[in-house]
C-alpha positions in Angstrom: -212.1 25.1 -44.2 -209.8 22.8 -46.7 -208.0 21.6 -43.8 -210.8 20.8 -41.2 -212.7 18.8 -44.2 -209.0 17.2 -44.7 -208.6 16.5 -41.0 -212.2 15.0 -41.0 -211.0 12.5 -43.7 -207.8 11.9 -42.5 -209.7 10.4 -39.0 -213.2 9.1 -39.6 -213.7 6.9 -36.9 -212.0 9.6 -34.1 -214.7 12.4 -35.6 -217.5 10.3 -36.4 -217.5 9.1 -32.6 -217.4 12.8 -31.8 -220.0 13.5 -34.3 -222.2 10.4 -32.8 -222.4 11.6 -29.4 -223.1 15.8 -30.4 -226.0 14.1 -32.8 -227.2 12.1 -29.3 -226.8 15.4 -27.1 -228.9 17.3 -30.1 -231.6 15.1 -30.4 -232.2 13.6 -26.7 -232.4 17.9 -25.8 -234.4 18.3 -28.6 -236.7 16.0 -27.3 -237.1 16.9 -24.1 -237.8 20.4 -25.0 -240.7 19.4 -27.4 -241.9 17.3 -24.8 -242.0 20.4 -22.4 -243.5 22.3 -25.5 -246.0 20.1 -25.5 -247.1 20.0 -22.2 -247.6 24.0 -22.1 -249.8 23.5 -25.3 -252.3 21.1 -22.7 -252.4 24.1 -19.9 -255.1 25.5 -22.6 -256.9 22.7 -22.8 -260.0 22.6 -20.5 -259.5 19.0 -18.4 -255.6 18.8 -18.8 -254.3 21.9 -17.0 -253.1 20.4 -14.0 -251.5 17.0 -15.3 -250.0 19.6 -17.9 -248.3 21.8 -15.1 -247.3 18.5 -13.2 -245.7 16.7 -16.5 -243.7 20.1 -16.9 -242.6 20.6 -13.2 -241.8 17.0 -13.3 -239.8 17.1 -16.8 -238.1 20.7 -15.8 -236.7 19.6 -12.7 -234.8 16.0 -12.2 -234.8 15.3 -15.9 -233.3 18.4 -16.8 -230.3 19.5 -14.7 -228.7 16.4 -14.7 -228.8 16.5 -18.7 -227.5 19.6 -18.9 -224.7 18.6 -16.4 -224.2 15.1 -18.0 -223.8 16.3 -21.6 -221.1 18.5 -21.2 -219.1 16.5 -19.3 -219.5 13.7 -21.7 -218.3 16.4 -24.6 -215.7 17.0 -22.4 -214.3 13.6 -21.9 -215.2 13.0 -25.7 -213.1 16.2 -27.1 -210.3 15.1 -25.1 -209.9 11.9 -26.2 -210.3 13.0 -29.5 -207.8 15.8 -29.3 -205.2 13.1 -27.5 -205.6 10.9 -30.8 -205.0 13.6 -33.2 -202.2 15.2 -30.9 -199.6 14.1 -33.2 -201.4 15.7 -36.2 -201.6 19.1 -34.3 -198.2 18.8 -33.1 -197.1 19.2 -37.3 -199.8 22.1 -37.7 -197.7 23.6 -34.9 -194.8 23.1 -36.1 -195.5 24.7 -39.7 -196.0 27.8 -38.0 -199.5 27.6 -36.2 -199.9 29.6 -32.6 -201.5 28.1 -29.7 -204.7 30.7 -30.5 -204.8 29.1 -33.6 -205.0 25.2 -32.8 -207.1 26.4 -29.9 -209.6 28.0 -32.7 -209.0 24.8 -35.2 -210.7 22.2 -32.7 -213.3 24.6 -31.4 -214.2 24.5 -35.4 -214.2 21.2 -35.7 -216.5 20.5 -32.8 -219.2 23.6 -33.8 -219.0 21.8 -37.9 -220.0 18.6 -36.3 -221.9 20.2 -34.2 -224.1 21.7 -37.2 -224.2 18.6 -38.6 -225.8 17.1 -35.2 -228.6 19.3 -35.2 -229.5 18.6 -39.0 -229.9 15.1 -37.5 -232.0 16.3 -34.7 -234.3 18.4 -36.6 -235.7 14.6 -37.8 -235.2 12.8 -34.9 -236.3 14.4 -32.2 -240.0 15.1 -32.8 -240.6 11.6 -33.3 -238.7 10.4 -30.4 -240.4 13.2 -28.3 -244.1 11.4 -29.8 -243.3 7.9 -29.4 -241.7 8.0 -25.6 -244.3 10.8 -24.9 -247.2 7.6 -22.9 -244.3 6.1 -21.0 -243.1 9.9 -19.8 -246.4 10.9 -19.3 -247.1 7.9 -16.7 -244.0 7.6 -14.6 -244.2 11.6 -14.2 -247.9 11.7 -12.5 -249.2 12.9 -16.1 -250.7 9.8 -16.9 -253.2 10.3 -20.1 -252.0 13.5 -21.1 -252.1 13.2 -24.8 -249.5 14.7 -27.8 -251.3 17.3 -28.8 -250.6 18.0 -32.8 -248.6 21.0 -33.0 -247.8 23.7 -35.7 -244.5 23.6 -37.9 -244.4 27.6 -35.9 -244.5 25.4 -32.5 -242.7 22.2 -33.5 -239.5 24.6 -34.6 -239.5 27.2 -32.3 -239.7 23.8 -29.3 -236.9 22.5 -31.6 -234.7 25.7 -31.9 -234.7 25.6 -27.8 -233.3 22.2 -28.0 -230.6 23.4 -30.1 -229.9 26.4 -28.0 -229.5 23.6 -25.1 -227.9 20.9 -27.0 -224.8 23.4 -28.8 -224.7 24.9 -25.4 -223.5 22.0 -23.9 -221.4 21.1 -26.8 -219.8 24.5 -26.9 -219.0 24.9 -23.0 -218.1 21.0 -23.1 -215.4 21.9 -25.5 -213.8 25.0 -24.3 -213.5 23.4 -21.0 -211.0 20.9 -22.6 -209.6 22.6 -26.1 -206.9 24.9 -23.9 -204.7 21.9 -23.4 -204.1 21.8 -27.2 -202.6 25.5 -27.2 -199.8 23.6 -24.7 -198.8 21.3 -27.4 -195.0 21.6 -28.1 -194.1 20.2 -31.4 -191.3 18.5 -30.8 -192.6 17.3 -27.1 -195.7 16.0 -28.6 -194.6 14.5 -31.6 -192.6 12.4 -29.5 -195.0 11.7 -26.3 -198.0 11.3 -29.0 -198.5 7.5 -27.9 -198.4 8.6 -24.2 -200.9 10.6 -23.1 -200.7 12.1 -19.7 -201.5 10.2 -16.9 -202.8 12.9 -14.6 -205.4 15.4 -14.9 -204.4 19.1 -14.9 -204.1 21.4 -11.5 -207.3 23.7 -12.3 -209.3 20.5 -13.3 -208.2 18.3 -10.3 -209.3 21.5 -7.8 -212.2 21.6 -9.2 -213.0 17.7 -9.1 -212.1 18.0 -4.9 -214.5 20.8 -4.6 -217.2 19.0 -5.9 -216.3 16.0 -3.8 -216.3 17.9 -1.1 -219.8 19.9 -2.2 -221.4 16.3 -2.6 -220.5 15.6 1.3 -221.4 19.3 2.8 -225.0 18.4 0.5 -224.5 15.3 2.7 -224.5 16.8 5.9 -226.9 19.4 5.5 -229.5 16.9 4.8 -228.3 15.2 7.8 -228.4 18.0 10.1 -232.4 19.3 8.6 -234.0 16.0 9.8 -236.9 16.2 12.1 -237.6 14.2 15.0 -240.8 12.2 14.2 -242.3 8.8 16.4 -243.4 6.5 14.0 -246.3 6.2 15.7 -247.5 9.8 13.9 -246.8 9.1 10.5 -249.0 10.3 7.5 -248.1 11.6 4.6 -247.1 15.3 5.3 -245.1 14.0 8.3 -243.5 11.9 5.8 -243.0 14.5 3.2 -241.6 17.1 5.6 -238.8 14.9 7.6 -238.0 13.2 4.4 -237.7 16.5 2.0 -234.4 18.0 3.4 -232.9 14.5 3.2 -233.7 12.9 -0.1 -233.1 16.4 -2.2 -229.6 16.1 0.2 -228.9 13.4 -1.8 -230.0 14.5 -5.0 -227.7 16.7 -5.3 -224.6 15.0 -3.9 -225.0 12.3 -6.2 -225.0 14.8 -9.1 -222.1 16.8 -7.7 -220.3 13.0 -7.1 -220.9 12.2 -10.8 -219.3 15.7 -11.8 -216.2 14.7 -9.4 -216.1 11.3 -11.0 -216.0 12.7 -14.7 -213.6 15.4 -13.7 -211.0 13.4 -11.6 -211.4 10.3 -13.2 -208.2 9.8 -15.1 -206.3 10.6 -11.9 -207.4 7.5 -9.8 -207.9 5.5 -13.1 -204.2 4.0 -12.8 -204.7 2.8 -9.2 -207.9 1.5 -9.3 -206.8 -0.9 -12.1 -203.4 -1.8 -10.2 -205.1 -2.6 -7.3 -207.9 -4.8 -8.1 -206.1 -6.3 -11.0 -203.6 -7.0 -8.4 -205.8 -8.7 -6.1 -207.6 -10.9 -8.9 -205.1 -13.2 -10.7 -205.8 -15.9 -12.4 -203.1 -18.8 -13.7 -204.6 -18.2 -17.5 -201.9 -16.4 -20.0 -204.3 -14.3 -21.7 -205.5 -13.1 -18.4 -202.0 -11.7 -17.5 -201.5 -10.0 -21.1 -204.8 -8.2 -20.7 -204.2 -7.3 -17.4 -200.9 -6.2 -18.3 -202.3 -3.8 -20.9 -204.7 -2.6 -19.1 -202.3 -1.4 -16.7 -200.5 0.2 -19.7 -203.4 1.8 -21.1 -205.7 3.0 -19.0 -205.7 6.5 -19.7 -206.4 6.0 -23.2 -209.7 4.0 -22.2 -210.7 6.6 -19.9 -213.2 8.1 -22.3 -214.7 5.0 -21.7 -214.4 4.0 -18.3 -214.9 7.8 -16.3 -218.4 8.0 -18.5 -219.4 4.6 -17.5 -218.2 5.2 -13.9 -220.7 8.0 -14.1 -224.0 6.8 -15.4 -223.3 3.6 -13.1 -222.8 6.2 -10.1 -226.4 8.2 -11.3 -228.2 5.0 -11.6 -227.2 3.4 -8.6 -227.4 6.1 -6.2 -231.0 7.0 -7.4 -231.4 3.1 -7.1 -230.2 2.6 -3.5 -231.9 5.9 -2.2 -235.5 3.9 -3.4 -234.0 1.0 -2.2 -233.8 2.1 1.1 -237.2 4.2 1.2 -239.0 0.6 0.3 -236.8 -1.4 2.8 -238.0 1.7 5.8 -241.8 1.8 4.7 -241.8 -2.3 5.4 -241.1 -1.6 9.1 -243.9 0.9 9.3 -247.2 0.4 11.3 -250.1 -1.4 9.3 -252.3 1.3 7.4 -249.9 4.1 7.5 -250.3 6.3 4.4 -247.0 7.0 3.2 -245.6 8.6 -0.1 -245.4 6.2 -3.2 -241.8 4.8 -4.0 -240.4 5.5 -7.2 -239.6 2.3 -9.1 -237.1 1.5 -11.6 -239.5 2.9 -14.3 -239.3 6.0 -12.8 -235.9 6.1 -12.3 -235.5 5.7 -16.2 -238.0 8.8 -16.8 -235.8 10.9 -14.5 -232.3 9.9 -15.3 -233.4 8.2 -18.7 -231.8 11.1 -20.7 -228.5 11.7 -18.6 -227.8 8.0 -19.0 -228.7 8.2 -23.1 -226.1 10.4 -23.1 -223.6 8.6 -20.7 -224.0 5.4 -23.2 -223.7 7.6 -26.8 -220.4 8.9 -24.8 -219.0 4.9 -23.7 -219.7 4.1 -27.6 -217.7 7.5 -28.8 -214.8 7.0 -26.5 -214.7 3.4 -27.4 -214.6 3.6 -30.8 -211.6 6.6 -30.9 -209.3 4.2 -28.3 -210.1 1.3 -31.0 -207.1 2.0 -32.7 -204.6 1.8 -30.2 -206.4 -1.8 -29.6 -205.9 -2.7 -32.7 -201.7 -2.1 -31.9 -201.6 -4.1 -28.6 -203.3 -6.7 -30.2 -201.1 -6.8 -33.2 -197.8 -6.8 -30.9 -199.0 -9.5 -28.5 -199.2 -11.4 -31.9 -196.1 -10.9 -33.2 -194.7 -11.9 -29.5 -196.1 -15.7 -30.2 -199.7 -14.9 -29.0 -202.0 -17.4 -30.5 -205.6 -16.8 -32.4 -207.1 -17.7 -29.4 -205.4 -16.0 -26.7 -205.7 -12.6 -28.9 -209.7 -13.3 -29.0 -209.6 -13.9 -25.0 -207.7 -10.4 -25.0 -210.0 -8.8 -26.8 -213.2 -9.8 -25.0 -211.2 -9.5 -21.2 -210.6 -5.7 -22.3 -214.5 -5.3 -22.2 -214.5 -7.1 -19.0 -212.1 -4.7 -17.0 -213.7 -1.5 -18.5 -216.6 -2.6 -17.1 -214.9 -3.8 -13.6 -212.9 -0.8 -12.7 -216.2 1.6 -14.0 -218.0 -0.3 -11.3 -215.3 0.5 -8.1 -215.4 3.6 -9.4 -218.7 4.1 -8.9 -219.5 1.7 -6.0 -217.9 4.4 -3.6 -220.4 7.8 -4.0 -223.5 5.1 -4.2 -222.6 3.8 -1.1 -221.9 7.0 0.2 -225.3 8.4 -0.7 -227.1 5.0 0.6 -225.1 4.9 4.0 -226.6 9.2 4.5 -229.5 8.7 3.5 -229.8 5.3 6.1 -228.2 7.7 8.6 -230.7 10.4 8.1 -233.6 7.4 8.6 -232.5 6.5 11.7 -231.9 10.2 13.3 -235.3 11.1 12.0 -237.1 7.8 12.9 -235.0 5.8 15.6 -235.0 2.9 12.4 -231.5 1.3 11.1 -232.3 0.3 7.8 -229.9 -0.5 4.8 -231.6 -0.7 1.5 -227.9 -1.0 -1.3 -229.6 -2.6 -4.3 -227.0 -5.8 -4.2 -229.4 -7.8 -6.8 -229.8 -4.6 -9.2 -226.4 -3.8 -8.9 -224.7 -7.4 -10.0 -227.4 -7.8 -12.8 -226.2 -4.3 -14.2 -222.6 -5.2 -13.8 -223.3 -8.4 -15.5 -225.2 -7.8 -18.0 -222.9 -4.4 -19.2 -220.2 -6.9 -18.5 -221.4 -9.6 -21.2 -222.2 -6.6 -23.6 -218.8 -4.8 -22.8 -217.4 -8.5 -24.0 -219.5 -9.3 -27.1 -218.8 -5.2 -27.8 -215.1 -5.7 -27.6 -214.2 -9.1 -28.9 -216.5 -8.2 -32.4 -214.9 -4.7 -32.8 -211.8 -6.5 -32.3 -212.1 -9.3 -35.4 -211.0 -6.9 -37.9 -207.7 -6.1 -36.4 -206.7 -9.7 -35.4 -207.8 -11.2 -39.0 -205.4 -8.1 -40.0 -201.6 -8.8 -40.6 -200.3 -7.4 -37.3 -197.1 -6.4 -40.0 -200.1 -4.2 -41.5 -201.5 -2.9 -38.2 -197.9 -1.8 -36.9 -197.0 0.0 -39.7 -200.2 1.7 -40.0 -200.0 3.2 -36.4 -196.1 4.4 -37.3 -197.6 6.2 -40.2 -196.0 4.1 -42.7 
């Protein structure tokens, strides 16, 4: 125990990012399971039954699975940066003597401490979360009007204790899918490849990530080949529902199986992806160059950032493009033809809210345990002759690519989902639409884009008002 709490001191920031996103994953599961406590409460009440049962068939089903899904890959990516930036202070617990079984055990500690420590935060946060987003859940999930009903502490724990159950389940399976690389560390290999993570992801982990890419497009094609035949002259609103059913759910769940793939096999095509469009782009400005430069060098160590950004941007904009391309196909429709109502972006946040809570708690965790080695590029660039103002540019252009290559990333599954789900229209319909949110998606890229920026260039100040003498020796552990 004295040398986890000296390990927890030794790296703040590294555990306190992993601590920040276990606290997110406790309280945002907490929530949701109140919420859904909640809602079984109103089934009593005379008048509320069925908005009750639809708020908790609603909440149960989308919302749910991709949490559960979402949250322990993000623990996943989150642990393994975390055990990559302490790899060097594992490698001299090995070599005084420590077995693989018990470095293995060390981490998995670590995570459950913090993980204890989440749900202490939860325990206050979550039932007031769950009451004050409660209206707007209620009215994008067909509940609208169904009140919070006041709730015993017997209730309010025992709806709490589930969220728990959920939240250190995801934490726990998050972690042991990543914690066996640390009983591989070698010493003497480690203490001398410390600074250079791997660039690829393991055999077992890679297979897996081309099985679900290949699960996403199977889900694909078997909502292809269930669409019906139907004229558009016989629509209504079970004809609808019916030809559209195998289709849309389809695509459901290739774009969760697409977000798995990304977060799994992310780090293997992180390298190309930044070689190639940073190739392609180049501008005559030095900083530019520099910060393309290092983001060539470093792009594994920013792939707790990038892969869980990739991933929230894939959720979002294949739920966005499938909607997009319902609206652009009920346009072409007769006049008067009852047709089922098209989610809008407010109901895309009720049913993905919580999976992207997570993906953003997990951008913040991984960006804040790579902050140190930003902290050294920046410091060497200035000792090279880089000027006050070319290390600021630096800093804020990092933001800028993290955001850039998260975006191809995840450009290619959306599009994949919107092309099917087009296809599936016209087999169905004999109607070629194409509804890719183009708008939506530049103002999201834009805005995460200026925020990645601001983000980057203020975390950044410290370090560059920092003697980059300081900084250097610092990272050699001097």
């Amino acid at each position: 125990m004295r040398g986890l709490l000296r390990d927890f001191r030794d790296a703040p920031v590294v555990w306190g990012a992993v601590l920040l996103l276990l606290a997110v994953v406790q309280c945002v599961s907490g929530m949701v399971m109140v919420m859904l406590s909640n809602a079984r409460m109103a089934m009593a009440v005379p008048g509320l039954h069925g908005r009750a049962v639809m708020f908790s068939m609603e909440l149960s089903g989308p919302p749910l699975v991709p949490m559960i899904v979402v949250g322990m890959l993000m623990v996943l990516l989150v642990v393994s940066s975390a055990i990559r930036q302490r790899r060097r202070a594992l490698a001299l617990i090995a070599l005084q003597g420590a077995t693989p079984g018990q470095l293995t055990s060390r981490v998995c500690a670590q995570v459950l401490l913090l993980d204890v420590a989440a749900t202490l935060v939860s325990l206050i946060v979550s039932p007031a979360l769950a009451r004050g987003l409660y209206p707007f859940a209620t009215r994008q999930l067909e509940a609208n009007g169904l009140p919070f009903l006041p709730q015993d502490v017997t209730g309010m724990l025992r709806a709490w204790s589930c969220g728990i159950v959920f939240g250190f389940a995801m934490a726990l399976v998050g972690s042991l899918l990543t914690v066996r690389v640390v009983g591989g560390i070698s010493p003497v290999e480690a203490l001398r490849e410390a600074a250079n993570p791997p660039k690829t992801v393991g055999v077992p982990r890679l297979v897996l990530a081309w099985i679900m890419f290949a699960g996403a497009l199977v889900s694909l094609a078997v909502g292809l080949l269930n669409v019906r035949k139907t004229s558009m002259a016989r629509m209504s609103v079970q004809v609808t529902f019916s030809s559209m059913s195998p289709l849309a759910y389809g695509n459901m769940i290739a774009m969760l199986l697409f977000t798995v793939s990304v977060c799994l096999a992310g780090p293997a095509v992180l390298s190309a992806t930044v070689r190639m469009w940073t190739a392609v782009v180049r501008l005559p400005w030095p900083a530019w160059r520099i910060a393309c430069q290092q983001a060539r060098a470093r792009v594994c160590a920013s792939s707790s950032t990038i892969i869980p950004l990739a991933a929230g941007l894939t959720l979002l904009m294949s739920y966005e493009s499938l909607t997009s391309t319902i609206t652009a196909w009920t346009r072409l429709l007769p006049a008067g033809t009852p047709t089922v109502e098209v989610p809008g972006f407010a109901r895309i946040l009720a049913l993905i809210g919580t999976s992207l809570v997570l993906v953003l708690a997990a951008v913040c965790s991984g960006y804040l345990i790579a902050q140190r080695g930003r902290e050294l590029d920046l410091a060497l660039v200035a000792v090279s002759g880089g000027t006050q103002g070319q290390l600021n540019a630096i800093a804020a252009l990092d933001g800028l690519m993290i955001v850039v290559t998260s975006s191809l990333i995840a450009f290619v599954p959306s599009l994949l989902v919107s092309v099917s789900f087009s296809i599936g229209i016209w087999l169905s319909f004999d109607v070629l639409v194409f509804g890719m949110p183009w708008l939506l998606w530049l103002v999201v890229v834009l805005l995460l884009a200026a925020m990645a920026m601001l983000g980057s260039w203020l975390t950044a100040q410290r370090g560059i008002r920092t003697s980059p003498t300081v900084v250097i020796a610092r990272a050699a552990g001097e």
